[in-house]
N, C-alpha and C positions, 0 to 999 in steps of 0.2 A: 079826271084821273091824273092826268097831266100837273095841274095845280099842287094834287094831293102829295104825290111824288117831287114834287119841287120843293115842299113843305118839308118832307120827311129829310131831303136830302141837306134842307138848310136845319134839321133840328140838329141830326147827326154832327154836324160843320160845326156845332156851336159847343155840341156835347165833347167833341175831340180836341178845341181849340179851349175848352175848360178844361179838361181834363190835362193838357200839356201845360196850361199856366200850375194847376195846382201844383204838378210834378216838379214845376223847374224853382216857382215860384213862394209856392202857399207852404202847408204845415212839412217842419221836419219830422222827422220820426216821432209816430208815436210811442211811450211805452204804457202798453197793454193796460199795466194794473199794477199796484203794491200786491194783488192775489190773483193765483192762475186762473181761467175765466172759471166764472161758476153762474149759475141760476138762482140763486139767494137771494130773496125781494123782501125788503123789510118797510114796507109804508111806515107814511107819519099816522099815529094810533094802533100799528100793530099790536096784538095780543103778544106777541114776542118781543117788542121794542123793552128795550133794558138799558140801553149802554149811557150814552150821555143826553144830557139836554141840551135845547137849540143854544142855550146860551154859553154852555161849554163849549158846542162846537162853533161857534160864535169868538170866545174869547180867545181861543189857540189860534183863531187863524188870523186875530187881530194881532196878535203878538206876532206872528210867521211874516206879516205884512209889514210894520213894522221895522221886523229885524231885518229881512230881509228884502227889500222893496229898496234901500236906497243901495244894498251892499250888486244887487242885480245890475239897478242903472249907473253905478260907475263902472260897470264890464260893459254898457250897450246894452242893455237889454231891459223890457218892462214888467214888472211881476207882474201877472194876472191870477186873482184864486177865484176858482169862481167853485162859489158856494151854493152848494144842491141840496142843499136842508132836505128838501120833499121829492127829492129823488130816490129812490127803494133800493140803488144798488150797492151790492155789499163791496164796496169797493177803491180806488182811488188810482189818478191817473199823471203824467205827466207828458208836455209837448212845447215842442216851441213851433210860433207861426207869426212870421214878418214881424220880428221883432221881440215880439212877447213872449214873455218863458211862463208858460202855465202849468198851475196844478189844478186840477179835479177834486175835489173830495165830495165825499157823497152822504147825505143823510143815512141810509142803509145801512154803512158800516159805522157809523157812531151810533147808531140802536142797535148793533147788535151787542149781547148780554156781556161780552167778554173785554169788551173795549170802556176804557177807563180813559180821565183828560191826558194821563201819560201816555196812554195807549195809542189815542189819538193823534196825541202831538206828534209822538214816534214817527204815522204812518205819513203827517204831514211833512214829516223833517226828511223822512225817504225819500218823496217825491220833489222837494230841494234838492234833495242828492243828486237827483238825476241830473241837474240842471247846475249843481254845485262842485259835484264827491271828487272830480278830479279823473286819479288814474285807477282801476283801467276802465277805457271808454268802451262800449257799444255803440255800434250805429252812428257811428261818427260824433255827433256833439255831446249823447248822453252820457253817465256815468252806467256802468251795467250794474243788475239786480244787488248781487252781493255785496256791489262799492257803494251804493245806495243806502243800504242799510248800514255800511260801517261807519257814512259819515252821517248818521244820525242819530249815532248817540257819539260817535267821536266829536262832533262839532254841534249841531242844528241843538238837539235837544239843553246840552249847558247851557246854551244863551234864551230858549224860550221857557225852559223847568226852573231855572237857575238852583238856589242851595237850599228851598223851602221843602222839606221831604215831610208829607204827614200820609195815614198808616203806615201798615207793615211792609219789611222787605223779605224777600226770599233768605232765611238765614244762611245759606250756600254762598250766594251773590253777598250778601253784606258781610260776612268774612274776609269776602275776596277785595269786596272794596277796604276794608278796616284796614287790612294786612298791605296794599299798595300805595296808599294814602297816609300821610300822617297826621292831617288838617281836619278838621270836621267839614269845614266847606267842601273841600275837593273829596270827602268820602258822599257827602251828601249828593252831588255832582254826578258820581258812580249811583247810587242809589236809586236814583229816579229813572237813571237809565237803565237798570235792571228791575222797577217795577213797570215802567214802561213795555220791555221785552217781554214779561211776565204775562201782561196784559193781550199780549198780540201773539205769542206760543197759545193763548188759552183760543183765540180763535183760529189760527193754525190748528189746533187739534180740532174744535169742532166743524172746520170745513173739509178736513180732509184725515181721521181718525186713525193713528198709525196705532200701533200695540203698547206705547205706552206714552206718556204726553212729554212733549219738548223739556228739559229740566237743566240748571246751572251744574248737576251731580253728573249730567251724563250728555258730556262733549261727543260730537257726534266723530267717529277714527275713521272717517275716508280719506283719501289724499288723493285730488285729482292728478293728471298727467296733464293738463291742459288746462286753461282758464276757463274757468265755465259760467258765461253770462247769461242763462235764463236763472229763474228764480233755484235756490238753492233747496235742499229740504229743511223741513220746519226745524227740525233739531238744527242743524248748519246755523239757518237764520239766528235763532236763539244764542247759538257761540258766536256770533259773531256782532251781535247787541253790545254781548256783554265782555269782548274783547274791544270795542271800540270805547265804550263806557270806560275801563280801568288803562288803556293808554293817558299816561301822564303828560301828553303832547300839550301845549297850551292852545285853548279856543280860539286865539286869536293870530296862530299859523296857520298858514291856509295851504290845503293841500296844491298838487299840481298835476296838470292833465297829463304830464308822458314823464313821473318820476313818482317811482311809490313811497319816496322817503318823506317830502316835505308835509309838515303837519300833521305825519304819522308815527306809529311803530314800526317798524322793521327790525329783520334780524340780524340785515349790515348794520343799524344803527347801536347795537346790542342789545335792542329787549330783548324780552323772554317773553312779556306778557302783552297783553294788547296787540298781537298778531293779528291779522286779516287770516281765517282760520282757512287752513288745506284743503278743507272739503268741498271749496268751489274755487280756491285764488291758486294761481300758479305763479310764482314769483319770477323775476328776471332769472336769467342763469349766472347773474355775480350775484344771487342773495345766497346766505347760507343756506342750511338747514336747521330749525330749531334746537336746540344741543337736546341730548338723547336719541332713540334710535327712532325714526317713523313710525306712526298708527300704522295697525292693518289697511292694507284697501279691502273696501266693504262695497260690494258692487250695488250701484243704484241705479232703480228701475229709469230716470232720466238720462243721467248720462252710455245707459245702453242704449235707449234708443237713438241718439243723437249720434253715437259711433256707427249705429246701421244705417243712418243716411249717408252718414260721410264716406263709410263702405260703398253706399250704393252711388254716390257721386263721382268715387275714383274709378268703379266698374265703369260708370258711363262713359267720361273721359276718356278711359282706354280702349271703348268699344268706337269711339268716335277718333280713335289715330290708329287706330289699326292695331295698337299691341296687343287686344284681348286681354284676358282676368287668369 
């Protein structure tokens, strides 16, 4: 019994003293997913499987490696993709650990029906972002949700899409691009990145079904009060695809981690268009306001819950100094 207990006491010892390396030492943050969690299992041979084949999801990410693999190791750091072809999850992920900046991507979500190679690339270019997008950060090293997505199509996707656009685009979206562009290249540029977004609102609607589907016609009129870095809503996401796509910024200024000017739009800088959209970004208090008057605030069911934690966090606080609520 003795022995037993001496065993259990050295297992504990080893489980505590791994657990404080990982902590101090092993992976930084993870983020979750390019999709809030869900239960969607698409095997290799599903009856459901639609979206790409191995060799599409194959070819985006040899381009992702590529572009990005040497632009990583002159910051210090080593791309890892590690490629889950036969993985079921409908999903995709990013982390850094002892060096390594990794993305996840997962067989699941390239079979699923609504994901296309630009769809794909998109969700690849995202999980760069985290690791690339700049300002504003979460979690220390990462870029948050919203910045994630703006620099993938503001930056990631021109350099892995480039100016080849074949099918259709969103006629909404390719106005917007025709009208900001004068060049064919830099409108095809915008285009990809708005059939891209197209591709990934279609599984935004089928994972999480709102009243009507994400659309270029219909910008989503919240305006938070606060920076908001968990995942935005689908409509948000979609404005904000297609506001990084028609910034005229060139691909080859690189944004920066604690300034939202460089390698962006902004409305200090005087766009109009290509903004990081209100409905999750809170700007400095030296940026303007877009000229006309603000959208309605449209209350969303995320950012209530997230003001009743932080309600229920400053009750705490004051119940633990004595002022009371």
């Amino acid at each position: 019994m003795r022995k037993f207990a001496e065993r259990a006491a050295a297992v504990a010892l080893a489980l505590a003293v791994g657990t404080f390396a990982v902590h101090r030492w092993g992976p930084r943050t993870l983020c979750e997913g390019f999709l809030p969690e869900n239960d969607l299992k698409i095997p290799v041979g599903d009856v459901h499987a639609a979206g790409i084949e191995e060799s599409g999801f194959n070819s985006v990410l040899d381009k992702i490696e590529a572009i990005y693999g040497p632009i990583i190791a002159a910051k210090g750091g080593k791309l890892v993709v590690n490629r889950r072809w036969t993985d079921a999850t409908v999903n995709a992920s990013a982390m850094q650990l002892w060096g390594s900046w990794i993305i996840n991507m997962y067989g699941g979500l390239a079979r699923h029906q609504a994901i296309t190679e630009e769809g794909f690339a998109l969700v690849a270019c995202h999980e760069i972002g985290h690791h690339l997008g700049g300002y504003p950060k979460s979690r220390g090293w990462a870029t948050n949700e919203g910045g994630a997505d703006y620099f993938a199509t503001l930056k990631c996707l021109h350099k892995v899409l480039g100016t080849s656009v074949s099918g259709g685009v969103d006629p909404v979206a390719d106005a917007g691009c025709s009208s900001q562009f004068a060049d064919e290249a830099s409108r095809n540029l915008c285009r990809n990145g708005s059939k891209a977004g197209s591709s990934v609102a279609g599984l935004f609607q089928a994972l999480r079904p709102g009243p009507q589907p994400p659309g270029f016609g219909t910008p989503d009129p919240a305006v938070v009060d606060r920076m908001f870095d968990a995942h935005p809503a689908p409509q948000c996401r979609l404005d904000t695809y297609y506001q990084g796509a028609i910034c005229p910024k060139s691909v080859d200024e690189e944004v920066a981690n604690d300034d939202p000017g460089p390698g962006a739009c902004t409305a200090k800088q005087k766009f109009q268009t290509g903004l990081r959209p209100r409905c999750w970004y809170k700007p400095p208090s030296d940026e303007p306001s877009p000229a006309g008057p603000p959208p309605a605030l449209v209350e969303r069911p995320e950012l209530k819950d997230l003001q009743g934690v932080e309600r229920k966090l400053e009750a705490l606080k004051a119940a633990l100094s004595g002022r009371g609520v």
